[in-house]
N, C-alpha and C positions, 0 to 999 in steps of 0.2 A: 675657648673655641678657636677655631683654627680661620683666616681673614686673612687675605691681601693687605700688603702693607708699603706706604712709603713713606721716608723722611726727608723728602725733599723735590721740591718742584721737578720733573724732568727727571729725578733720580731713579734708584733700583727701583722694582716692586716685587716681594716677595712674601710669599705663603709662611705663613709662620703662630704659633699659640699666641695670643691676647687674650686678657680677662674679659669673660663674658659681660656684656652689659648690665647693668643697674633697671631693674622694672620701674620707670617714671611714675609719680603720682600722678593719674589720669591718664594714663598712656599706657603701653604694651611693647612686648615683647615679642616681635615674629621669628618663629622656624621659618631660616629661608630656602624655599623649593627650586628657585629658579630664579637668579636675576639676567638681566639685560644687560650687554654692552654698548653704551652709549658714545655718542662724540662729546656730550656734553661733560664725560667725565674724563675726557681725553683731555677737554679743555681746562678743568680741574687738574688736573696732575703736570699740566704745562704753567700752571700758576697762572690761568685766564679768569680766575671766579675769587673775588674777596672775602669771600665767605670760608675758606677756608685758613687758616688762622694759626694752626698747631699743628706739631708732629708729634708721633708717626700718625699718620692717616690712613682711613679704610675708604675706598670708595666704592661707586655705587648707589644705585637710586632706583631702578627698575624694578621691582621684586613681587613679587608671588609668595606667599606661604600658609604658614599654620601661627596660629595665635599660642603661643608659649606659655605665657603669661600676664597678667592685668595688675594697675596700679588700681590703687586705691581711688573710689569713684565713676568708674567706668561702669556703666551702666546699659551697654547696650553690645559689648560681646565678652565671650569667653576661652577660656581653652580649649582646644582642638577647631577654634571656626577658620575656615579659610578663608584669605586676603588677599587683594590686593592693596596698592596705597600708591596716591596721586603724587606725583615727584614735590608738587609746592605743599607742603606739610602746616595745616593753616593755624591760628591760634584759639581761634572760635571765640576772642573775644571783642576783638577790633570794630570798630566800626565800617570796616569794608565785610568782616564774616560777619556782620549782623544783618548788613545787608545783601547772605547771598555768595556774596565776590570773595569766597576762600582763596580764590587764584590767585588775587592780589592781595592776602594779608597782607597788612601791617608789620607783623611780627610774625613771618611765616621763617617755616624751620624745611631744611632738605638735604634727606639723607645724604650722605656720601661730599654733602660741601659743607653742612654751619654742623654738621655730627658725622659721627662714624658710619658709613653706608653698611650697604648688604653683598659687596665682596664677602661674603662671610659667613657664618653658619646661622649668627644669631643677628638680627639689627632690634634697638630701640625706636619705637615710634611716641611721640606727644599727642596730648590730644586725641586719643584713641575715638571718641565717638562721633566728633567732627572729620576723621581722617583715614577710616578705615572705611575699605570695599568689601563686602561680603563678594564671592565667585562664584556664578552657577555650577550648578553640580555636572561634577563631569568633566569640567574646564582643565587643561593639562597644565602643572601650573609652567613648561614652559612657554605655552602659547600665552599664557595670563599676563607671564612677566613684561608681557609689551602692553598690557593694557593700562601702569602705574604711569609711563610717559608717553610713549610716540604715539600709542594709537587713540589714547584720549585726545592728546594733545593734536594731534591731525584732525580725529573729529570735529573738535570744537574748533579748529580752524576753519575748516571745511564749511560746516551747517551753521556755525552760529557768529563765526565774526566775517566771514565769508559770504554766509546766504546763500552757496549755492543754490541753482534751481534745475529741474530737471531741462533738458535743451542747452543749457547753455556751458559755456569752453570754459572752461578748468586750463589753466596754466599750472606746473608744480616744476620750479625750478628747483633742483637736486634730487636725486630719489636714490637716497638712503634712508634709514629707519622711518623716520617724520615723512620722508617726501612720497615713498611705497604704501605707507598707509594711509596718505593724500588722495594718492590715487584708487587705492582701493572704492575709498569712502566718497569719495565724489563720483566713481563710477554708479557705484549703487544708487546715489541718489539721482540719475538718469543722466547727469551731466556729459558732455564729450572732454577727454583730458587730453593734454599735449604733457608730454611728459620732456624735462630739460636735464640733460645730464653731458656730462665728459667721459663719462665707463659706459662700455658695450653692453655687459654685464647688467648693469641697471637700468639700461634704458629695455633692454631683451627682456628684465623682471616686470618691466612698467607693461610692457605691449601683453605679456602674458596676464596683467594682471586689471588687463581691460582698458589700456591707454587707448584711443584712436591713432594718435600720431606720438613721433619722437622725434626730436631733436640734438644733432648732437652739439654741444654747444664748443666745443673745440675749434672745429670748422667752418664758425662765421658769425655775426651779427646774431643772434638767439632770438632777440626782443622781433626782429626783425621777421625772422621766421613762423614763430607765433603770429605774428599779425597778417603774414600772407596763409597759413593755415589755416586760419580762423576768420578768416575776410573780413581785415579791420581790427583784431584784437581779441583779448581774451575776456571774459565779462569778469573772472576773477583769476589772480593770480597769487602764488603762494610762493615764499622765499622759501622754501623748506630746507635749504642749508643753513644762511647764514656769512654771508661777505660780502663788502660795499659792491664787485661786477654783479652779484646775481638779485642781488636787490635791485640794482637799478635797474637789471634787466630785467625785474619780472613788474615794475611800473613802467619799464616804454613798451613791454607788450598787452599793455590794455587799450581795451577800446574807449570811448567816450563813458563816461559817469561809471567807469570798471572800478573793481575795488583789488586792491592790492594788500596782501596782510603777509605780515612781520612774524615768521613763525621761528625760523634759524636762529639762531644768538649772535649778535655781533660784537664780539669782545672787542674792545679798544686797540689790543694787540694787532688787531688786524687790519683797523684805519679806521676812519668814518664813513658811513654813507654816503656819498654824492648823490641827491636824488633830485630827477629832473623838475623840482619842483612849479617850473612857468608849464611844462605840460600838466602838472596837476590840478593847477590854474584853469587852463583852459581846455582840458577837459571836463573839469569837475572832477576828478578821482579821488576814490575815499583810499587810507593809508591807515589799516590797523594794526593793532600789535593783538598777537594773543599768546598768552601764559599758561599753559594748560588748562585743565579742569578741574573745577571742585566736588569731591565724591561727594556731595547730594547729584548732583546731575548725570551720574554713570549710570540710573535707569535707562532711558532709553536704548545707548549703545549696547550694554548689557544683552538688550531683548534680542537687536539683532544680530549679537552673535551667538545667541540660545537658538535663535532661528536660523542660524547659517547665514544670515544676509550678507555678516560680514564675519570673512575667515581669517583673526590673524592670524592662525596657522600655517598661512600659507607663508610668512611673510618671514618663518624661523627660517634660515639657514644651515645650524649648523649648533649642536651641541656638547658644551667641553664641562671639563672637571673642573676644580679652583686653583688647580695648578696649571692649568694653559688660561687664567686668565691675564696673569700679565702681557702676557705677549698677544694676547685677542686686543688687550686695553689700548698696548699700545703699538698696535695697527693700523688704531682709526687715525691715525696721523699721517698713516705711512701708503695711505690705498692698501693696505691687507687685512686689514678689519672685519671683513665680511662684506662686503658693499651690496653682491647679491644676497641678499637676504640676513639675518638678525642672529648675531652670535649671541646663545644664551649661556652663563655657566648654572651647574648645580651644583652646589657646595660639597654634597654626601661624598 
């Protein structure tokens, strides 16, 4: 199969034949249709994720396809079904997947960082029947390929470690992949959003995409902003990037007992969080983290994008072959990545 390739942190990345992968016992084999370019794999190939361990490396985690083939045991799909697959790849046997919490397995596996992603034509998945999405019919798989990380992983920021409610301020500091589909999903759910960015670009994507306000956060105090837009603060606030300023920016812009959730990656590379935590104190503010989602929980979101409620279609910008993905990959470092909206590649 033909796969993105590199041997070294920061090094080349180049399109070239590797052996197809091995069908896992209990796992699968997807034809991929379309993956996503993420930041989070930018931070992969910058040698920001321990998980990655060997060379040469394929990355990638985002993907959409067709079901190839089945290990031995799989019991609940076949070839030709269409997929997607949640970036934290769970083990189904842990005591967190027993209880539910595939997000945080134990012994959770992810494409493109503890194995060879879907850069590529073919990727191996484990765990096939704890870890595979079936796709509504119809679904393109590159609008799908955002449904494996950003747009789960926004939703369940959004509705479930979040609690949005309809009325109230939605903060979403960064709006790239995670932070646009933040806003999407907290629009729908009747919320008002302040959307927090530094690109023109992506704050222009957030208002078109139902933000009420925008902030540019280049130009001043941010947390500050937010809390005179919002009279008082945000009820919830989301890091949707990922660095000590915008974390701490997005707990000084809440209100009293507001909740703050941890959606960005904060790699060590990048320092520690300073968080105000005596205001945490004496506001009461709650401080989560959330890790994607586990495909039992993709019903719902599912429904509302079979119903249009929620489009991430809108949310593609832009898509390339498997030979302009190096240079997509490594953009997201660079502000050329696509920031307005979601570079997808397709392998074919």
């Amino acid at each position: 199969m033909r796969a993105v390739v590199y041997e070294a942190f920061g090094g080349p990345m180049e399109v070239r034949e590797v052996p197809d992968p091995p069908v896992p016992a209990g796992g699968a084999v997807i034809r991929v249709e379309a993956t996503g370019v993420c930041r989070s794999d930018w931070h992969g190939w910058q040698g920001h994720d321990p998980d990655i361990r060997a060379f040469p490396h394929v990355p990638g985690h985002e993907l959409a396809g067709v079901v190839e083939a089945v290990g031995d045991g799989v019991a609940r799909w076949r070839p030709g079904d269409r997929v997607t697959v949640p970036f934290v790849c769970a083990c189904g046997r842990c005591a967190s997947c027993a209880s539910g919490d595939q997000q945080v397995c134990e012994e959770q596996t992810q494409p493109g960082f503890s194995h060879w992603g879907s850069f590529a034509e073919l990727v191996a998945i484990g765990a096939a029947d704890v870890n595979l999405v079936g796709l509504p019919d119809g679904t393109p798989y590159p609008t799908a390929a955002a449904l494996g990380c950003r747009f789960a992983t926004a939703y369940r920021a959004v509705l479930a470690r979040g609690r949005a409610a309809p009325g109230e301020w939605v903060a979403v500091h960064g709006c790239g992949g995670v932070g646009l589909s933040a806003v999407m999903i907290a629009v729908a759910a009747g919320a008002r959003v302040v959307a927090v960015d530094i690109a023109e670009g992506a704050l222009a994507l957030a208002r078109e995409l139902g933000a009420a306000a925008a902030v540019d956060a280049s130009s001043g105090d941010a947390a500050a902003a937010v809390r005179e837009i919002t009279g008082g603060g945000a009820h919830v606030s989301l890091d949707a990037l990922g660095g000590p300023a915008t974390a701490r920016a997005s707990v000084e812009g809440l209100r009293r007992r507001g909740r703050h959730v941890q959606v960005g990656l904060l790699p060590p590379a990048a320092g520690r969080a300073d968080l105000p935590m005596e205001r945490v104190i004496a506001l009461e503010l709650e401080i989560l983290g959330s890790h994607g989602m586990a495909a039992h929980a993709y019903g719902p979101m599912l429904e509302l994008v079979r119903a249009g409620t929620l489009r991430p279609d809108a949310l593609v910008g832009r898509i390339v072959g498997l030979a302009d993905a190096p240079a997509a990959l490594a953009g997201m470092g660079t502000g050329t990545g696509g920031t307005a909206g979601m570079t997808v590649v397709v392998p074919r």
